[in-house]
N, C-alpha and C positions, 0 to 999 in steps of 0.2 A: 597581307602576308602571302606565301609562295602558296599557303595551302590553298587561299581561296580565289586562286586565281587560275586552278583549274573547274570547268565545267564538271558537274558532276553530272554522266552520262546513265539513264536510266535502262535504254533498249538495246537488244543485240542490235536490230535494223541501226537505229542511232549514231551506235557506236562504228559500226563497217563506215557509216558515210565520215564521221567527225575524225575517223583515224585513217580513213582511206585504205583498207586493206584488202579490199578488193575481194568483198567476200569471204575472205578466210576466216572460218568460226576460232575464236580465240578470245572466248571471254567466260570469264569464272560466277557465274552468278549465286547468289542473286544482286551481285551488286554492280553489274556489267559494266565490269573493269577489265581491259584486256589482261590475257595470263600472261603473268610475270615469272621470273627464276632471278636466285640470285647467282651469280654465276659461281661461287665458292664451290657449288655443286660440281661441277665440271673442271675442276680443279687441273686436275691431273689430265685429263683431255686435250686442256687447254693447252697446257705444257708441250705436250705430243705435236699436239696441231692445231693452233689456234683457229684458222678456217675453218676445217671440219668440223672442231667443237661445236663452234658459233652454229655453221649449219645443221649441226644436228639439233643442236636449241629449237632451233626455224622449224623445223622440219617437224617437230613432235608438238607445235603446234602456240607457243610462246612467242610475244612482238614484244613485250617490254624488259627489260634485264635492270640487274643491280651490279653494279661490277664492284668485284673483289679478284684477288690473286692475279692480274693481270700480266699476260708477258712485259718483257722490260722493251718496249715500243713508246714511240713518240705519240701524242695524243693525236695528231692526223690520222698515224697508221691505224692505231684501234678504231677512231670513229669510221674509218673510210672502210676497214673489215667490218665491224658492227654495221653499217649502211647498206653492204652488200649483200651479209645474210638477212638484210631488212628488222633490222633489230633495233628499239630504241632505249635508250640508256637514259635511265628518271636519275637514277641514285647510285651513289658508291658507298661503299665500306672504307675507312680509312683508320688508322690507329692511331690513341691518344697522343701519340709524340707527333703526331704528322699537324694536328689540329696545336698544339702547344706550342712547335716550334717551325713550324714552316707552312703557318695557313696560307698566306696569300698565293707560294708558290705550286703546293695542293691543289687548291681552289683554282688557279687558272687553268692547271690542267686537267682536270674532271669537270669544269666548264666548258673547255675544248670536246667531252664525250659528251657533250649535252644533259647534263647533269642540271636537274632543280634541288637535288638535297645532297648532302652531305652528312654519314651518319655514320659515329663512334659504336665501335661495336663492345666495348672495355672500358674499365676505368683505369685513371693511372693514379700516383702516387704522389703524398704530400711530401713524401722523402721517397729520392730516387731507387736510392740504395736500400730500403728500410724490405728488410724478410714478413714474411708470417700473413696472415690473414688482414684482407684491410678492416680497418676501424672505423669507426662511423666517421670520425672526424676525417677521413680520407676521403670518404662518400661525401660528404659536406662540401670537402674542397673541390669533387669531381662537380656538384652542383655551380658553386661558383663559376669553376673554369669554362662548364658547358653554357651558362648566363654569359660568359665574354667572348667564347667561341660562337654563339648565335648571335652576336649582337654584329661582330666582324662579317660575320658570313653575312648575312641579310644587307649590309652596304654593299655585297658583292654581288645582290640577287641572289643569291641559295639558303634553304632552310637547312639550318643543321638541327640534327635529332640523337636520340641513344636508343639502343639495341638489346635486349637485355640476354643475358643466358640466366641458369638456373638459380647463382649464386647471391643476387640482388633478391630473393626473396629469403633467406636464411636470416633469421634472427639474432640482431647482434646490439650488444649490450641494451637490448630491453626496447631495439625497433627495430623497421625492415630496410636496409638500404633503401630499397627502391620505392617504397615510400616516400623516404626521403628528397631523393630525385626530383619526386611530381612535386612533395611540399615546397621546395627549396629551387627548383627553376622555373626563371618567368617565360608561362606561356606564348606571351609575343615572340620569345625568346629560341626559344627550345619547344622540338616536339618530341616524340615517344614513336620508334616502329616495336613495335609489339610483338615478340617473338612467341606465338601460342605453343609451338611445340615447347619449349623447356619451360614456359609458364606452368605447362601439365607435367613436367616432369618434376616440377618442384613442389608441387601437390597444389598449383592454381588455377582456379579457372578463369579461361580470358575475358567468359562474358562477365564474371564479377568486377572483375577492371574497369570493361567498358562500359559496363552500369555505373560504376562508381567515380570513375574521370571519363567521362564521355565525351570531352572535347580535348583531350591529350594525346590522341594518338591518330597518327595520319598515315601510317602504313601498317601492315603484317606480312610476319615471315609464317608460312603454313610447312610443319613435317609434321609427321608421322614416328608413333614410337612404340616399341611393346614395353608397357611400364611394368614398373613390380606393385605388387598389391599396398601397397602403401607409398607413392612418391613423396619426397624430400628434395631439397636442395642436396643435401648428405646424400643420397641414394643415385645421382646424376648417374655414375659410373654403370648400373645396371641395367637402366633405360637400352635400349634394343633399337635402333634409330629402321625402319623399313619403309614402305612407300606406301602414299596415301590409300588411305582406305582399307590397308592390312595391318594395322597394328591396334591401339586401344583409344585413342584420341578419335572424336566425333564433333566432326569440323559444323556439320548443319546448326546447331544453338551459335553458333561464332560468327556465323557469316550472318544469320539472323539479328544477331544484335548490332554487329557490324552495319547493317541498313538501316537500323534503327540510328542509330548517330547520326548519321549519313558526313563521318567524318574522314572514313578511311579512303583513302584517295589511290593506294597502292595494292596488290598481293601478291606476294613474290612467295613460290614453294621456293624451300631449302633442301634440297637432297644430299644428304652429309652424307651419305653410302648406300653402297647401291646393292640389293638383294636378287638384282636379275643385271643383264647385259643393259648399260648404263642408260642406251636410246629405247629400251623400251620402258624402263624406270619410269624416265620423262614422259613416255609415253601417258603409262597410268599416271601418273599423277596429274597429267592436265583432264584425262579422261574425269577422274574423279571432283574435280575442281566444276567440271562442268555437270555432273547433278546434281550438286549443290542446290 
């Protein structure tokens, strides 16, 4: 499988020679994996100026990226921008209608960004058109589809996986969606990136996860949030999103257990909004990443 077919790199020294960076400190320990972003974070940057963005990425001290919201470019142009601010691209973000109804054409082109995974960040629907909150048996179906979407993917070379927000641990008709997910897709199959920020905002913690399926999950998304004294799924909206290491989430127990797996192969911070001038955001947050 895609997961084990990266080296899993233990030392800063290690890692500067196996990535060739030429010195640049840019790894998140303790599990010295270079710092990643998913680029969702720079959104709106991107829009503006897709260069600049990217080098402001570089710049604050990130070599691996997840691409989402990308400008409407050919898969040359972005890897050839991506390559220039030395930036490498593991993973993208794609939406359930993209995997359901246009994988191969997807896939070729987030292979062209040099892409190993491919990762839903949603679930879609048993009925297209059907309102209200999903049903378990939706979540059921999203399990199936994701069993056929990995199954496609991986003849293609890519691991496809799912992404969770707050809403997959809300208890519905008497279990946890995302429960369901781990119960109901095959491992070979399907992986799990682990979104710890809204795990904690749903009242989870991540190391209980990765205690409990320890070989399910091959990437994390890392924010920062100021919670309210009781997190929920229900309660998302009050969650306070600010930047690592200023809010109420305590990333050390996570990266700890995280080594203990020794399964997480990714970490991408998410900065959904920025509480300061957007490059130095990035800034703290790899700062933070690194005393870990």
């Amino acid at each position: 499988m895609a997961i084990s077919r990266r080296r899993f790199i233990g030392t800063t020294a290690g890692a500067v020679a196996a990535f060739g960076l030429g010195g640049r400190v840019a790894f998140a320990n303790p599990l010295g994996l270079p710092l990643g972003i998913q680029l969702y974070s720079v959104r709106k940057e991107m829009a503006q100026d897709f260069e600049g963005a990217l080098a402001g990425v570089a710049e604050a001290g990130y070599t691996e990226v997840e691409a989402a919201t990308l400008p409407k470019r050919s898969a040359k142009e972005i890897r050839a921008a991506l390559d220039k601010a030395g930036l490498k691209c593991v993973s993208s973000h794609r939406g359930f209608a993209d995997f359901h109804d246009r994988l191969e054409e997807t896939a070729a082109y987030d292979k062209e960004l040099g892409v190993s995974y491919m990762i839903c960040p949603g679930p879609g629907r048993r009925v297209a058109d059907a309102k209200g909150p999903l049903t378990i048996d939706d979540w059921r179906y999203n399990a199936e589809q994701f069993n056929v979407f990995g199954e496609k993917l991986a003849a293609l070379g890519v691991t496809f996986g799912y992404h969770n927000h707050s809403g997959e641990f809300a208890v519905s008709e008497g279990t946890t969606p995302y429960k369901e997910l781990l119960r109901l897709t095959d491992p070979k199959k399907v992986t799990f990136e682990l979104d710890c920020g809204w795990a904690f905002v749903a009242g989870v913690n991540p190391v209980d996860l990765m205690k409990t399926y320890p070989h399910r999950f091959s990437m994390v998304h890392v924010k920062d949030f100021k919670l309210p004294s009781n997190p929920s799924p229900e309660k998302r909206e009050e969650a306070q999103v600010t930047e690592m290491g200023k809010g109420s989430t305590d990333y050390h127990p996570v990266f700890a257990q995280a080594k203990k797996t020794q399964h997480i192969r990714h970490a991408f911070v998410e900065q959904e909004a920025f509480d300061m001038p957007w490059k130095d955001s990035l800034k703290v947050d790899a700062a933070y990443l690194r005393t870990l």
